[in-house]
VEXMAR-49542 format. One line per field, with one value per residue (C-alpha): residue number from 1; residue in three letters; x, y, z. Coordinates in Angstrom, 1 decimal. Layout:
! residues N
pos	(NUM/...)
code	(ALA/...)
px	(X/...)
py	(Y/...)
pz	(Z/...)
This chain:
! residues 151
pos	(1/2/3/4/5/6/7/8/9/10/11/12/13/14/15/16/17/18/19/20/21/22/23/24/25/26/27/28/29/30/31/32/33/34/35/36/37/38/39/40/41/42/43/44/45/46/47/48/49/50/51/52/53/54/55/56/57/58/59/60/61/62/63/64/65/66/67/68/69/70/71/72/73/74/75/76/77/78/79/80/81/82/83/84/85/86/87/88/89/90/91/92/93/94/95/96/97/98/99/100/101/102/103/104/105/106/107/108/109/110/111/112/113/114/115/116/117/118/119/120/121/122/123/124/125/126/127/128/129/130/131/132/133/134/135/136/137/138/139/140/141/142/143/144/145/146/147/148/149/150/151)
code	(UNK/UNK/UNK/UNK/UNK/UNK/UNK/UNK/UNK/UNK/UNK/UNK/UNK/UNK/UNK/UNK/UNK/UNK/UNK/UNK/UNK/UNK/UNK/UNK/UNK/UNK/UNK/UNK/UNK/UNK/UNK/UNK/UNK/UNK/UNK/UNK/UNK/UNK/UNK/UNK/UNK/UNK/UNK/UNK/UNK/UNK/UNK/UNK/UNK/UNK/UNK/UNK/UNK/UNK/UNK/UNK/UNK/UNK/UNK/UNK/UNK/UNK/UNK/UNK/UNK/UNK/UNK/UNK/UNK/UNK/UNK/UNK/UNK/UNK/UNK/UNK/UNK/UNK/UNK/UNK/UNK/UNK/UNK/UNK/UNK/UNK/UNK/UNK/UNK/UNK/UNK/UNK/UNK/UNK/UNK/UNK/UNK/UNK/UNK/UNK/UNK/UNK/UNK/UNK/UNK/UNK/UNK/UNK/UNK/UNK/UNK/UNK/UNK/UNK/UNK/UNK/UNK/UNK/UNK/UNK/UNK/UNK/UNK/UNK/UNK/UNK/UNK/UNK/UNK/UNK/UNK/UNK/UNK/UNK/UNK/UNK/UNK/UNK/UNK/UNK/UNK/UNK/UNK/UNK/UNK/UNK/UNK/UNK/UNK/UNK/UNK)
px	(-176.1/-174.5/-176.1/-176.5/-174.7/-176.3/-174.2/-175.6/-174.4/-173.0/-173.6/-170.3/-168.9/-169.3/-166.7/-165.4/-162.1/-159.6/-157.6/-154.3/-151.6/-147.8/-146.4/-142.4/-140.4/-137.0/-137.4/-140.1/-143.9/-146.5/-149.6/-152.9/-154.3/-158.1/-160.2/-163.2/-166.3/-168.7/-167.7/-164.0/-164.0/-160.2/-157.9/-155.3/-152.6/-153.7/-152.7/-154.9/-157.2/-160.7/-163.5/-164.2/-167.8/-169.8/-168.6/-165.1/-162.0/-159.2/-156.9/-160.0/-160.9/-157.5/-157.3/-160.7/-159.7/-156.2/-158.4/-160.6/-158.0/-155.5/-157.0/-154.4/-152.5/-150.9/-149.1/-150.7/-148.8/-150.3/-147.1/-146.8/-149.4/-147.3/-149.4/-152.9/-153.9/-157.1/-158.8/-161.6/-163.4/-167.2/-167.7/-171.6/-172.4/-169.3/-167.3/-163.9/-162.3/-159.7/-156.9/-154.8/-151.6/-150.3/-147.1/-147.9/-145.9/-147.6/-146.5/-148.3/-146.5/-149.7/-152.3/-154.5/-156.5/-160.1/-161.9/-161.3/-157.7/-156.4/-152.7/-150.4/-146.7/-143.8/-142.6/-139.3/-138.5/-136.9/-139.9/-143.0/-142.1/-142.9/-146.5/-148.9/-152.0/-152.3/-150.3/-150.6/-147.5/-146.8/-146.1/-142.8/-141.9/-143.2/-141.3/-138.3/-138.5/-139.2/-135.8/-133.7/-135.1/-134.3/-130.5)
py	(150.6/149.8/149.5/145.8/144.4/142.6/139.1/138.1/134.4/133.9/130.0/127.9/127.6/123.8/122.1/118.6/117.0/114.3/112.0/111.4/109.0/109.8/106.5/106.4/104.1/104.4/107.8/107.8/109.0/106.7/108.6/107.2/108.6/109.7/108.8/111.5/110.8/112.5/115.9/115.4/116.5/115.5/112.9/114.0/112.6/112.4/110.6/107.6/108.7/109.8/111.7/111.0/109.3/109.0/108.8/107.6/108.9/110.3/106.9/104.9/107.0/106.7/102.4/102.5/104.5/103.0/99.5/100.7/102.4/100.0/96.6/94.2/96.3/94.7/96.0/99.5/101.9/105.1/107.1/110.8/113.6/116.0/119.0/120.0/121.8/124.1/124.1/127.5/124.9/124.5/120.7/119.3/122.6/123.0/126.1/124.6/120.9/120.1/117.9/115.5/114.1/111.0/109.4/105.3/102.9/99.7/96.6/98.1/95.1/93.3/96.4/96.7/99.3/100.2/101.6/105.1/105.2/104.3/104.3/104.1/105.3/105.7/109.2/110.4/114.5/115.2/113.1/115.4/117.2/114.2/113.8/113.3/114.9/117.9/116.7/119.5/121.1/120.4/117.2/117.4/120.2/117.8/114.7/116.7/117.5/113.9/112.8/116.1/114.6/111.6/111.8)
pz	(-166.4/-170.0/-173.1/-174.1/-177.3/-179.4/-180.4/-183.7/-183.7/-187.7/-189.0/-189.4/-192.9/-193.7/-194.9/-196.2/-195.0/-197.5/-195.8/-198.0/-197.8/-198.4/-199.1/-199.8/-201.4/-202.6/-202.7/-204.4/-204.0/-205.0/-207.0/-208.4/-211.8/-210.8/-213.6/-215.0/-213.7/-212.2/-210.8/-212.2/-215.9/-216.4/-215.2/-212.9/-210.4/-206.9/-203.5/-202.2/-199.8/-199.2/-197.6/-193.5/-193.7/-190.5/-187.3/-188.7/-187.3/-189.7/-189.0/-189.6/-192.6/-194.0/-193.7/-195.5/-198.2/-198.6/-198.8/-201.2/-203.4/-203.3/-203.3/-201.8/-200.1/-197.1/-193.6/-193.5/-190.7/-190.5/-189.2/-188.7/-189.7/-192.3/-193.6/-193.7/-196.6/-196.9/-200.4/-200.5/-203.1/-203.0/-203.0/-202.4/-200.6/-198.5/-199.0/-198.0/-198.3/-195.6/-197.0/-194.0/-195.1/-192.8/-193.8/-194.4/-195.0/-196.5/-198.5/-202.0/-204.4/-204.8/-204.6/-207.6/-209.0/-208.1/-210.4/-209.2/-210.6/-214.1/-213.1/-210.3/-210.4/-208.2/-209.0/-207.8/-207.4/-211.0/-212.3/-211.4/-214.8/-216.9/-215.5/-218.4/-216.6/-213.7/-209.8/-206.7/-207.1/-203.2/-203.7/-204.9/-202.0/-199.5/-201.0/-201.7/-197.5/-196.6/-198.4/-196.5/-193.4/-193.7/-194.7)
């Protein structure tokens, strides 16, 4: 008979996964200014969104976070998933976060801040220039293919 291999079973890289929402209006993306605290030493523009916790789904997740981060926000529709991202980032002993971008649309007129966020803005494509603090550079390739798709 054969030699026997041996099958060294190697552990699963942990990792974290961000559910983010894309919200749209009039062409324009609507970003939250993270505040420093804790583990963030600088401000920087960010979309709302959060960590799954629990048993929670990523829809689930999403409506939670989009409550949180946006008191007030009314008529959430989680639409279609646009783009996973993969961060090789070591967060709370995880080697990887796992970003999920739905597209929402939600009534955001009367949303307030939590205390997460110092800002909110509605930034259009020729706008992501004028930024005061750092925004993922795919933000503005992903808006600027939201508005081809749409005309």
């Amino acid at each position: 008979m054969g030699e026997k291999k041996q099958v060294t079973k190697k552990r699963p890289e942990k990792f974290v996964v961000g559910i983010k929402g894309f919200i749209v209006k009039d062409n324009k993306l609507l970003l939250l200014k993270k505040s420093e605290r804790g583990y963030i030493s600088s401000e920087f523009w960010d979309l709302p969104g959060g960590r799954i916790d629990g048993d929670e789904n990523p829809l689930e997740t999403l409506k939670r976070e989009l409550n949180e981060e946006l008191p007030g926000i009314k008529e959430i529709e989680i639409k279609d998933l646009l783009w996973v991202y993969r961060i090789p980032y070591v967060i709370e002993n995880a080697s990887n976060l796992f970003l999920v971008y739905y597209l929402v649309g939600a009534d955001v007129s009367a949303a307030k801040l939590s205390t997460e966020h110092v800002e909110k803005k509605w930034v259009g494509i020729d706008e992501f220039g004028e930024l005061d603090a750092p925004v993922n550079a795919n933000f503005k390739d992903l808006l600027r293919e939201f508005i081809g798709k749409k005309i």
